[in-house]
C-alpha positions as CSV (number, residue, x, y, z in Angstrom):
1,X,23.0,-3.3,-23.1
2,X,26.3,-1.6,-23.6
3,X,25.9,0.1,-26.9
4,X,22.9,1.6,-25.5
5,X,22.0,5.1,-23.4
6,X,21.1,5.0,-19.8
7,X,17.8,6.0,-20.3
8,X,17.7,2.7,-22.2
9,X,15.3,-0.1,-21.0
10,X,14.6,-4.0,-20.8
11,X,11.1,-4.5,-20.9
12,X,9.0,-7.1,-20.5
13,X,6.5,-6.8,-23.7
14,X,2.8,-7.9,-21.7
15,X,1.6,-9.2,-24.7
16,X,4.2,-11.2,-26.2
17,X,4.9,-12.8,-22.2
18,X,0.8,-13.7,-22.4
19,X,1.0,-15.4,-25.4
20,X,4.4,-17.4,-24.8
21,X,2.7,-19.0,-21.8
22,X,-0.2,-19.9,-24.3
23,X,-2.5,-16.6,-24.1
24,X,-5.4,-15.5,-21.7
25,X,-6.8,-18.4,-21.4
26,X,-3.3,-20.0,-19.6
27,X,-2.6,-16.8,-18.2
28,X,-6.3,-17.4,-15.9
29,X,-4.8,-20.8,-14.5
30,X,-1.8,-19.2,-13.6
31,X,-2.6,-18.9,-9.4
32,X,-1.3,-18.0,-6.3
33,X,-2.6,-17.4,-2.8
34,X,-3.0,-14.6,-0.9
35,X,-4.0,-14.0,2.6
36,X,-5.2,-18.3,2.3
37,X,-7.0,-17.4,-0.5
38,X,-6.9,-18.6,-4.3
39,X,-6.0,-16.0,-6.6
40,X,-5.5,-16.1,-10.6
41,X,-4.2,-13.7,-13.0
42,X,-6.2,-11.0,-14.8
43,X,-4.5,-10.6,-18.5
44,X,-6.8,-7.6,-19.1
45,X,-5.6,-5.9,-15.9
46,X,-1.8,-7.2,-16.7
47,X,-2.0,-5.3,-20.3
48,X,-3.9,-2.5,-19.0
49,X,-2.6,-1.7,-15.6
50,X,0.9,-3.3,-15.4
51,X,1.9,-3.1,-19.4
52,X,5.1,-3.6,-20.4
53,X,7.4,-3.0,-17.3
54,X,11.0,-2.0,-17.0
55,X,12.8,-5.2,-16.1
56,X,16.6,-4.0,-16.1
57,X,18.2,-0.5,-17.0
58,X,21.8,0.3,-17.6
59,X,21.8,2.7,-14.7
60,X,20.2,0.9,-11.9
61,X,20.4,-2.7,-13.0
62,X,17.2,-5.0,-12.5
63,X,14.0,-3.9,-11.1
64,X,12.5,-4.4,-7.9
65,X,10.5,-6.9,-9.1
66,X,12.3,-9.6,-11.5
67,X,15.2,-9.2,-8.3
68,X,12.5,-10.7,-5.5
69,X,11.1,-12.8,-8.1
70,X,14.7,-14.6,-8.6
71,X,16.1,-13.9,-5.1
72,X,12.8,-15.3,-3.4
73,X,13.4,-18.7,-5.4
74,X,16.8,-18.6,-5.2
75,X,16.5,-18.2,-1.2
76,X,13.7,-21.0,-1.2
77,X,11.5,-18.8,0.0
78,X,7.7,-20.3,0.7
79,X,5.7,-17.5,2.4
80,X,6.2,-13.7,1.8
81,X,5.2,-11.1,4.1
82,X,5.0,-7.9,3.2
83,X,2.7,-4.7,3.6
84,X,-0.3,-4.0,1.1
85,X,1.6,-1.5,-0.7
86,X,2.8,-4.3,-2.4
87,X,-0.2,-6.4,-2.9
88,X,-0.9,-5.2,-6.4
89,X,2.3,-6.5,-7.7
90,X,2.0,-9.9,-7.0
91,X,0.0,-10.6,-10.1
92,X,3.2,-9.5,-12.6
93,X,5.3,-11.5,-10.1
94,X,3.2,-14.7,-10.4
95,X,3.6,-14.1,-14.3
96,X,7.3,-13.7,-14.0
97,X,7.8,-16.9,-11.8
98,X,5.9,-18.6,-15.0
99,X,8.4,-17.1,-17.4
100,X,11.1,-18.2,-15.4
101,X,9.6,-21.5,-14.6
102,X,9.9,-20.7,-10.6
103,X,8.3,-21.5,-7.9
104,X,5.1,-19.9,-6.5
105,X,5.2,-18.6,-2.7
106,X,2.3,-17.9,-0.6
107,X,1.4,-14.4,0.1
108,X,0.4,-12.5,3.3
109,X,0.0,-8.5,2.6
110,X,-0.4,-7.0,5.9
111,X,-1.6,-3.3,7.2
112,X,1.0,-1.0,6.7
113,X,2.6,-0.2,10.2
114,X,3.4,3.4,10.8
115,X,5.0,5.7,14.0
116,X,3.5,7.7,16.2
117,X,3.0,10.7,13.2
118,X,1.6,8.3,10.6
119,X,4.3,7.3,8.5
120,X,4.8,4.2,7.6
121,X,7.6,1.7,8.6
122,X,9.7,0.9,6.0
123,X,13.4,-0.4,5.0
124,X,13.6,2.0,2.3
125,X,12.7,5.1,4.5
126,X,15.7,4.1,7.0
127,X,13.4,3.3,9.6
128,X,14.0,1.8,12.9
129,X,14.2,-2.4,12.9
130,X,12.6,-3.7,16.4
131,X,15.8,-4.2,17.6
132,X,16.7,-0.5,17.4
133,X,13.1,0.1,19.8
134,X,13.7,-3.0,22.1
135,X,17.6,-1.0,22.6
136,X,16.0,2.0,23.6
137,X,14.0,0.2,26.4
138,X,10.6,-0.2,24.7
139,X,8.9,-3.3,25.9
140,X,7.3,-5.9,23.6
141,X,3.4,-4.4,24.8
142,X,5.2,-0.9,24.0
143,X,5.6,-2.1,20.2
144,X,2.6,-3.9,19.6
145,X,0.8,-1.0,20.8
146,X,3.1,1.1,19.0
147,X,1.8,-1.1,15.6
148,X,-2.0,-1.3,16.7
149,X,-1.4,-4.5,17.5
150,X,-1.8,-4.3,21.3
């Protein structure tokens, strides 16, 4: 990528990644599971909603989702938690993990947790970790009611 512009992109080209893994028909025995249940890839919904994604740019390096893809096999990772915001791009990482010939974790896509004015909880928002609500006295009850979990 160095002769090219910043605005430059590697993409993943949906079309040609569905047909190296032997077409739609392959592509629908590709599976994973979520929240204990079987799931298996849509190739009409991967060309149609998730096209050809930006995998890598000069400016920002690689993308959210070929970085947990890699990191999550690299880490041995077998279960991933994460809020339903994400759910819908666990098809495109299952695809990936094929490509890269990596392992499949299971999934759990919980409710989004949000504070007392409705925004969510999230690392990339710089919100507070437990820790930082168990420091300022909160109780455990405190936080799962805080969470709707109480």
């Amino acid at each position: 990528m160095q002769n090219r512009a910043p605005q430059d992109a590697v993409r993943l080209n949906m079309d040609k990644a569905i047909a190296y893994l032997g077409g739609d028909v392959a592509i629908k025995k590709l599976t994973y599971i979520d929240q204990d249940v079987q799931a298996s890839l849509d190739p009409q919904m991967l060309k149609e909603t998730v096209g050809d994604i930006v995998l890598a740019r000069k400016d920002i390096g690689t993308s959210y989702h070929i970085a947990v893809v890699v990191d999550d096999a690299h880490q041995g990772i077998t279960h991933v938690t994460r809020g339903r915001d994400l759910q819908s791009a666990t098809p495109l990482h299952r695809l990936l993990q094929a490509l890269l010939d990596l392992p499949t974790p299971q999934y759990h896509h919980h409710r989004l947790i949000r504070d007392a004015a409705g925004k969510r909880l999230a690392k990339r928002d710089d919100a507070r970790a437990i820790r930082a609500y168990r420091d300022m006295g909160k109780t455990l009850a405190d936080i799962r009611a805080m969470v709707g979990l109480a």
